[in-house]
C-alpha positions in Angstrom: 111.2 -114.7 -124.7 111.3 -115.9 -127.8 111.6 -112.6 -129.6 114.8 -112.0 -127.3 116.4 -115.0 -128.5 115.2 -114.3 -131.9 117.2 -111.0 -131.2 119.9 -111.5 -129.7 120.5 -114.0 -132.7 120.0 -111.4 -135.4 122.7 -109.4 -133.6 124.9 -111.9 -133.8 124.5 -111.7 -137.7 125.2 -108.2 -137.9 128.5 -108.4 -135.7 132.0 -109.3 -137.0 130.4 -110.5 -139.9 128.4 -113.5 -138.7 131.6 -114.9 -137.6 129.9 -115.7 -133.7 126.6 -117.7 -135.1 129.0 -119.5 -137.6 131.0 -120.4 -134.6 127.9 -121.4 -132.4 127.2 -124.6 -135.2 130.8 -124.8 -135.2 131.0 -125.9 -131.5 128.3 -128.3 -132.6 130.5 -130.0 -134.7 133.5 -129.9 -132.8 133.1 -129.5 -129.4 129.7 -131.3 -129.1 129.9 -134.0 -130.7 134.1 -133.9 -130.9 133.8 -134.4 -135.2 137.2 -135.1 -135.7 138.8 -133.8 -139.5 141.5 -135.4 -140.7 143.3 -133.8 -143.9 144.4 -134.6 -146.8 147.0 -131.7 -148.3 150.1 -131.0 -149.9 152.2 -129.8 -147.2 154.1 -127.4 -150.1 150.9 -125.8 -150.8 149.3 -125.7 -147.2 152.5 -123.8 -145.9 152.7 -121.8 -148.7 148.9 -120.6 -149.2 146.4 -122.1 -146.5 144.1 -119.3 -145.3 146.4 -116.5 -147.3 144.4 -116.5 -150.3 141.0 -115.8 -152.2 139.9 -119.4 -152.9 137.1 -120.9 -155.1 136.5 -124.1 -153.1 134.4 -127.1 -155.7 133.5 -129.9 -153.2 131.5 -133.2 -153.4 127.7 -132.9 -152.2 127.0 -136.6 -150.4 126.5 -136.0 -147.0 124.1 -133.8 -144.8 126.6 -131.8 -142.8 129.0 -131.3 -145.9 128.6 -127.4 -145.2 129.2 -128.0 -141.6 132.6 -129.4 -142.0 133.3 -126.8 -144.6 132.8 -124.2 -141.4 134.8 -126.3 -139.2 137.8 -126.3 -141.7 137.2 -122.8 -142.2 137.5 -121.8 -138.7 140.6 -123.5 -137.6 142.0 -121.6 -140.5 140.7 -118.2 -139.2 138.6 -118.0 -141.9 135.0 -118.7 -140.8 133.5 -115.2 -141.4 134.8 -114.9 -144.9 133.5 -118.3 -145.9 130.4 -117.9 -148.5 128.6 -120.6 -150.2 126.2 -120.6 -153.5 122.6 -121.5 -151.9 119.1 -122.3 -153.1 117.5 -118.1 -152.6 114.5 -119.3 -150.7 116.9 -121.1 -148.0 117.1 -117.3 -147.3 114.3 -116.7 -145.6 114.2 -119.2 -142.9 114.6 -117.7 -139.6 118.3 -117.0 -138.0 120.1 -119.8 -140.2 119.3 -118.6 -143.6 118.9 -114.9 -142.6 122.4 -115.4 -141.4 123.6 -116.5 -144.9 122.1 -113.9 -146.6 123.4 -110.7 -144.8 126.8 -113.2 -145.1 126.7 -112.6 -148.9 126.0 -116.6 -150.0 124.9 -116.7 -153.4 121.5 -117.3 -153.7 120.0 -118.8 -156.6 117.2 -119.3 -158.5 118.1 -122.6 -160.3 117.2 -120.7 -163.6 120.5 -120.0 -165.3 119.2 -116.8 -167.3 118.6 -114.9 -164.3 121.0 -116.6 -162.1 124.2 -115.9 -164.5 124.0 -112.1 -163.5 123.7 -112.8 -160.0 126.7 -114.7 -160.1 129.0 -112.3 -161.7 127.9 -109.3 -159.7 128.2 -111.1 -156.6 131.5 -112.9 -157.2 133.1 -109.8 -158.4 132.3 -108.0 -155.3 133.6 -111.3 -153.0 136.7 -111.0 -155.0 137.6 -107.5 -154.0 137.3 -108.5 -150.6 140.6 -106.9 -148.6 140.6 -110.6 -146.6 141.2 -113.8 -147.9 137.8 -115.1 -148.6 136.4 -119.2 -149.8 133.6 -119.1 -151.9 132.1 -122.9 -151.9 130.7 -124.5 -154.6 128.8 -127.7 -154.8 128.6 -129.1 -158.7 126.4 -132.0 -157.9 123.9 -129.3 -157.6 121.7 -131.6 -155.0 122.8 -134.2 -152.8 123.8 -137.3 -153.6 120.9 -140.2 -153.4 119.8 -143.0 -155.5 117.2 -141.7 -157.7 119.4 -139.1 -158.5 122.2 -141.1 -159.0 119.8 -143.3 -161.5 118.7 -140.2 -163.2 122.7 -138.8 -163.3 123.8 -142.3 -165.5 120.6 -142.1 -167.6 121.9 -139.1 -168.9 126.3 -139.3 -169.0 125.0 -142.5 -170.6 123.2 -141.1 -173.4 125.3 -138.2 -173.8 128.7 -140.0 -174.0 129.4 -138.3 -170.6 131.5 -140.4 -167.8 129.8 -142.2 -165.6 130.0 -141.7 -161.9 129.9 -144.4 -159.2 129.9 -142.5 -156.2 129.4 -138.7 -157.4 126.1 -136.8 -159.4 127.2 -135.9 -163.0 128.4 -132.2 -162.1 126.8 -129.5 -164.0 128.9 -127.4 -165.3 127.2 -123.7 -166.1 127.3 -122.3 -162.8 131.1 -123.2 -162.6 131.8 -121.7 -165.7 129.5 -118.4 -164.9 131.8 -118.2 -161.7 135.0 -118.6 -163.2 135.3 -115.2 -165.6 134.6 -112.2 -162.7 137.5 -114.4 -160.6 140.0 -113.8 -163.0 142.6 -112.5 -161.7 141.8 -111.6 -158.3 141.2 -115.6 -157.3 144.5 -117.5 -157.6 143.2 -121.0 -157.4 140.6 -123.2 -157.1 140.7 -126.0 -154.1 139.3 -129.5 -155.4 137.8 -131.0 -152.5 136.4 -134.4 -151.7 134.9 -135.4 -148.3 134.5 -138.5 -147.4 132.9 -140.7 -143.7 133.6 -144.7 -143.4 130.3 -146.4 -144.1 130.7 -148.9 -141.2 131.1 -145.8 -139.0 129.5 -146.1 -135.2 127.6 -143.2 -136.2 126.1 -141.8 -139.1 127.4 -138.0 -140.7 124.3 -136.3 -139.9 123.1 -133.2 -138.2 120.6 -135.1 -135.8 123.6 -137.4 -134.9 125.9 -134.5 -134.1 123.1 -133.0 -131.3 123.0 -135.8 -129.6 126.2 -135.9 -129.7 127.7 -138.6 -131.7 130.8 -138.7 -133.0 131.8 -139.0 -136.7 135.4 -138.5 -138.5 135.7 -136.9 -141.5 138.6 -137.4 -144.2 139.1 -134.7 -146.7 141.6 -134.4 -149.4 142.4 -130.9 -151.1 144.0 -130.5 -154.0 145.1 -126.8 -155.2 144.9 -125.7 -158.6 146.1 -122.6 -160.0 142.8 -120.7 -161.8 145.0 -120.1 -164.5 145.4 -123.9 -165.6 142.0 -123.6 -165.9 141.2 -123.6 -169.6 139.7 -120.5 -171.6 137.1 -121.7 -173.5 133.9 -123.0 -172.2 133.9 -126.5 -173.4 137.1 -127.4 -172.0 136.2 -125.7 -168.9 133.3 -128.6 -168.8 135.9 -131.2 -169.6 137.9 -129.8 -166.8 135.5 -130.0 -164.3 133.9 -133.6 -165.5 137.7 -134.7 -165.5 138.3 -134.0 -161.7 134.9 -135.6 -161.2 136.3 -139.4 -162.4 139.3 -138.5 -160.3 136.7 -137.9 -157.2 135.2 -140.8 -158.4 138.7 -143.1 -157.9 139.4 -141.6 -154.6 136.1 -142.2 -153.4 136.1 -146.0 -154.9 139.8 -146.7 -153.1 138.6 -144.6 -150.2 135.2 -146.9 -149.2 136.8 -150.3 -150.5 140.2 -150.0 -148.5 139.8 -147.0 -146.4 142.6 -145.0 -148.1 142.6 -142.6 -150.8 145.2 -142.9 -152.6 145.6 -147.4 -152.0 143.9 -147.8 -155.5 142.8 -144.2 -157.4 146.3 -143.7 -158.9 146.3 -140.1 -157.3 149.8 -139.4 -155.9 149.3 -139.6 -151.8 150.0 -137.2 -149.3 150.4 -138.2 -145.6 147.4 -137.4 -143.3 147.6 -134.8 -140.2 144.9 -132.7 -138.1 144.5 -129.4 -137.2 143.9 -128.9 -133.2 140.1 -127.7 -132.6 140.6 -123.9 -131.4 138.4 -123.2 -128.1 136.9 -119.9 -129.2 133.7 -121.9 -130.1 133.1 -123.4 -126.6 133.9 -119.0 -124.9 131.6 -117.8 -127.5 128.5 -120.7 -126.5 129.0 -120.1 -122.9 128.7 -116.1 -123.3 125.4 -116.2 -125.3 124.3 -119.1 -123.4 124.1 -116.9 -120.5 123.2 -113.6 -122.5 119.7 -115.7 -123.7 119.4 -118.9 -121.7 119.4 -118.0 -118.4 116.6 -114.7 -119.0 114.5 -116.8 -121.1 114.6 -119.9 -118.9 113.5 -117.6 -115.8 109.9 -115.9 -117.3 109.8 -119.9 -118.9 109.8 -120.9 -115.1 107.6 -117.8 -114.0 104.9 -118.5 -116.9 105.0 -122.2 -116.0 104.4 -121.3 -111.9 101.9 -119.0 -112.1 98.7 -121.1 -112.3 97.6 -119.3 -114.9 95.7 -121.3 -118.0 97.0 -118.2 -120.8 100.6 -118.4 -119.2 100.8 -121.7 -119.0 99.9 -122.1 -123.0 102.2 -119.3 -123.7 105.1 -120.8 -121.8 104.4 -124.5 -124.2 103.7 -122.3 -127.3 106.9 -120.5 -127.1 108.9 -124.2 -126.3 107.3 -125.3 -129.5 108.1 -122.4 -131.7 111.8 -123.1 -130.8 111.4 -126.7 -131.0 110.1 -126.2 -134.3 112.4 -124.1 -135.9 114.8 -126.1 -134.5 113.4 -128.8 -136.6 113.0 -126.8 -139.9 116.8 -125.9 -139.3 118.0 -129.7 -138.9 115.6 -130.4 -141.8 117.4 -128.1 -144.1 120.0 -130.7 -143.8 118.1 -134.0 -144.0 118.9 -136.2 -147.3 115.4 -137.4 -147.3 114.2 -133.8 -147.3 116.1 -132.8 -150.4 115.1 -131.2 -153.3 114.1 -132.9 -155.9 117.1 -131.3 -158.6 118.9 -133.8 -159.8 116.2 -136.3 -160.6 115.1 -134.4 -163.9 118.1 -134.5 -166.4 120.3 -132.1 -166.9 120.6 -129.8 -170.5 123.6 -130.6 -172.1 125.2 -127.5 -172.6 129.3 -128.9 -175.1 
């Protein structure tokens, strides 16, 4: 039974491309636990280019369902099964979830820049020639945001004459730059993203919180910038980046003290709307739901019933296996469970 589900999830990575398991944690988010996203865009550029273009997408790393939200966004813009992110290769190999992400084309990486550079600009150069408008998503941080890493982060901007962050991980800046020359060209802009959840929020922005189905509200402000004001040469390229970082950093400040972007960071504001949730989420749950729920949960029952010691055990064994990589999915996600990058400091590389 467990092998069907397996199964029947593996096909659902090699159809439409991994567009209906993207939308499965989708429906998590929105239709679960009814995440609401409230944006933060220039209406100009969101007529003009939203979900019409190739897009390098650089976003803050603070929360555990960042990449959740990402999908979310992604999908009420059409866009879920072209969305690829850069992930950590052995992510990879956990079952459903990380195989899912690598036959999706993610970036996996090593975290060891010599071998990593050519993976970048082999892969990116083949996401760019996609005929579709694709987002590739990038987190600079590196790591989630915690303390240690944020003690570790001033340590170094601090002895390096770097700016120091309040609210955001010193971003490191050779992956960006790897990623920016095989764009050229074929990626007309990057999208400056910074997401952001109300500390005295009822609930908490995490993946455990969404399956029991709490609610949380997300604000996210986008900014476009055309990838050619992007500079040329690689040390303004790191000025670039550690520039939009303080300006994260102010509309991150105004956003926790007064609950407004824009009340106190200086950047110009533009006027908050939503985007309605789209119901293909909830179709595509209820078909697979009955495709694998309603077989498995009959031999469960028939295992269970049969007063039989060795069925009984492999009824409980198979609940565990599920329940347990249900956990090592959800952990994936978990702050505490992080990596520990981040915490060493960073070579300075201007």
């Amino acid at each position: 039974m467990l092998f069907i589900f397996l199964h029947c999830q593996i096909c659902l990575c090699m159809m439409n491309k991994y567009y209906f398991l993207f939308l499965e944690l989708v429906f998590l988010g929105d239709w679960w636990s009814g995440t609401n996203v409230i944006f933060y865009i220039d209406r100009n550029d969101f007529e003009k280019y939203w979900g019409k273009e190739h897009a390098y997408c650089v976003m803050n790393h603070t929360y555990e369902v960042d990449w959740l939200i990402g999908w979310m966004i992604a999908d009420r813009n059409h866009l879920l099964g072209n969305c690829k992110a850069y992930a950590k290769k052995v992510v990879q190999y956990i079952p459903v979830l990380g195989w899912s992400w690598k036959f999706s084309e993610f970036v996996f990486l090593e975290r060891d820049f010599k071998k990593d550079k050519g993976v970048i600009n082999e892969q990116i150069k083949e996401l760019a020639e996609h005929p579709d408008p694709m987002w590739l998503l990038f987190f600079p941080e590196g790591t989630r945001f915690a303390p240690n890493k944020h003690q570790a982060s001033l340590e170094f901007a601090q002895k390096h004459n770097l700016p120091q962050l309040k609210y955001h991980l010193l971003p490191r800046t050779r992956g960006f730059i790897a990623s920016l020359p095989p764009m050229k060209g074929k990626v007309p802009a990057l999208y400056d993203i910074e997401l952001a959840f109300k500390e005295d929020a009822p609930a908490k922005p995490t993946i455990t919180n969404m399956l029991f189905g709490k609610q949380c509200t997300a604000h996210i402000y986008f900014k476009r910038i055309p990838l050619e004001e992007i500079p040329e040469e690689e040390a303004a390229q790191e000025k670039f980046l550690r520039d939009r970082f303080v300006i994260r950093d102010k509309l991150k400040e105004s956003f926790l003290k007064t609950g407004d972007f824009f009340a106190t960071s200086g950047v110009p504001r533009v006027e908050p709307f939503e985007m309605p949730r789209r119901f293909y989420p909830v179709i595509n749950v209820l078909v697979w739901l009955s495709v694998t729920l309603i077989p498995i949960s009959y031999y469960l029952i028939k295992l269970f019933f049969s007063g039989e010691i060795l069925y009984f055990s492999i009824g409980a064994g198979i609940i565990g296996a599920f329940f347990l990589l249900l956990n090592k999915t959800v952990g994936m996600s978990e702050i505490k469970k992080g990596s520990s990058y981040g915490t060493t400091t960073p070579k300075k590389t201007s």
